[in-house]
N, C-alpha and C positions, 0 to 999 in steps of 0.2 A: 691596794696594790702599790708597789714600789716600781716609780720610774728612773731610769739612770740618767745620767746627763749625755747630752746628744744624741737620747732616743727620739725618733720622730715616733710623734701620736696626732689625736687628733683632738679638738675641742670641738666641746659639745655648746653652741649657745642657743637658745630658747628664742622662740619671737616673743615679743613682748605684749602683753594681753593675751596669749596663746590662749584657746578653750581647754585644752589639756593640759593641766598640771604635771609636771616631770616632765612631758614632752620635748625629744630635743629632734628640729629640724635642721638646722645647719650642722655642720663639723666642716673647720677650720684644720689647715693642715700645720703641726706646727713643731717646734724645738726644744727638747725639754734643756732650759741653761743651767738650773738647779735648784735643787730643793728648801722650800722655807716651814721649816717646822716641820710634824708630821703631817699636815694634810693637803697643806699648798706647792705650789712650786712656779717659778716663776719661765716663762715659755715665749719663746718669738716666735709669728707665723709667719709663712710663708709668702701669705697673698694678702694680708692686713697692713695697713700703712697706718703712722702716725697721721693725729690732725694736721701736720700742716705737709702731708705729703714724702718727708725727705727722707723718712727710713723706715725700716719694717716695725710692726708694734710689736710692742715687748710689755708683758704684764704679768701680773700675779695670777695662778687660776689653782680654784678647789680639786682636789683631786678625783671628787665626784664629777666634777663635769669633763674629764679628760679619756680616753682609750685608747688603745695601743693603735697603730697604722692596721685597715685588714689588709688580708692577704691578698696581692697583688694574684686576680684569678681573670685573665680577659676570658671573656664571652659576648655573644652578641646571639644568642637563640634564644630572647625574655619573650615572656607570652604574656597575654592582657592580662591584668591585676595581678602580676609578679610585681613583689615590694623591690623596692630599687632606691638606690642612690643617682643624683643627676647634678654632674659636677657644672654648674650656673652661677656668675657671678664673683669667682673665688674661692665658692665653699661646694661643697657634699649638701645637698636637701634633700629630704625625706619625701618620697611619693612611692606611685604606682604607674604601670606602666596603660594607659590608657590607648593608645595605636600603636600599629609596626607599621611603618612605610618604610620596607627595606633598601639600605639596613639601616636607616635610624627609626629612631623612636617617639611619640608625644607621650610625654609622663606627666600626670598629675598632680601637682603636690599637694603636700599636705596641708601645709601651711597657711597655703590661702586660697588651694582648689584651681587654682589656674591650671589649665595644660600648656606645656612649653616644649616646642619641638629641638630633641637631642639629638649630635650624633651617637652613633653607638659606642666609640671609645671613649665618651663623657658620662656613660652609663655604668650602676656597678651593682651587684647584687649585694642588696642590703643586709647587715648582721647587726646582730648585737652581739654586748661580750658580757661574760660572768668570769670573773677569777679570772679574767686578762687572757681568756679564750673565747674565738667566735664563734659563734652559735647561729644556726639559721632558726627559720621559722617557730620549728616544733621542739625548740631547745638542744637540737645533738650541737655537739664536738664538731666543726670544722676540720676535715684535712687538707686534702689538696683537691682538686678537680672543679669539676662542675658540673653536675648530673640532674636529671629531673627524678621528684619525688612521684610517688603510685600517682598522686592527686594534678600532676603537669607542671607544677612546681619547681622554679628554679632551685638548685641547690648546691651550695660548692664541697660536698660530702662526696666521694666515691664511696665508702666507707662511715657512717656517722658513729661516735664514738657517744653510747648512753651509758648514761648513770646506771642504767639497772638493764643489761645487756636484751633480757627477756623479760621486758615490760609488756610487749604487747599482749601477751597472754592473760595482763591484770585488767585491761581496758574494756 
């Protein structure tokens, strides 16, 4: 995927020792300032500081660990083990959402199992992206909204856009 310059995306960084391989828990919000080669690019965040404090960090990053910004979709109707984003500490970590004590949240992370009590507008319904498109759960197309799936499942799909419109009939 091709980022431009002064796209905002996010980095993806790994904890270190992680049990999951490829696993990424954090995303960093960050600046793309431009492109080094074909697969790097060099990127300032937004809530990263230099060691010694005085400015934003600015680094080289693979392009595999980068994604575009997702879709700004507020919600706050997340049901127990809906996958979630919980913006703690500067970054986006990966959990679930383990209580409602309306209307925030205790979400579990992934990372190290902890529960840590969110408010709600620090919560996000987590995506992945393929081809620099988000994708919930069961792989559709992202559009706009935010709906629950048959199963109670958060979803920001009104509409999911599939690869193969009339799959379910394969399944």
């Amino acid at each position: 995927m091709t980022f431009r310059h002064n796209q905002t995306v996010e980095i993806c960084k790994k904890e270190e020792g992680s049990h999951s391989p490829g696993t990424c828990y954090y995303y960093y919000t960050a600046t793309i300032l431009a492109a080094i080669g074909r697969t790097r690019y060099l990127v300032r965040y937004e809530n990263r500081y230099s060691e010694d404090k005085t400015r934003l960090l600015t680094e080289s990053v693979d392009e595999s660990d980068i994604r575009p910004s997702p879709p700004s979709v507020p919600y706050a109707g997340f049901q127990v083990h809906d996958r979630v984003d919980a913006f703690i500490n500067e970054a986006w970590r990966l959990g679930s959402i383990a209580r409602k004590v309306d209307p925030n949240y205790y979400v579990k992370l992934d990372s190290n199992g902890i529960e840590v009590h969110c408010p709600f507008q620090k919560v996000r319904l987590h995506l992945e992206f393929e081809d620099g498109r988000p994708r919930n759960d069961a792989g559709e197309a992202i559009t706009t909204g935010v709906t629950r799936n048959d199963d109670g499942k958060a979803s920001t799909s009104e509409e999911p856009h599939r690869k193969d419109a009339d799959s379910s009939k394969y399944k």
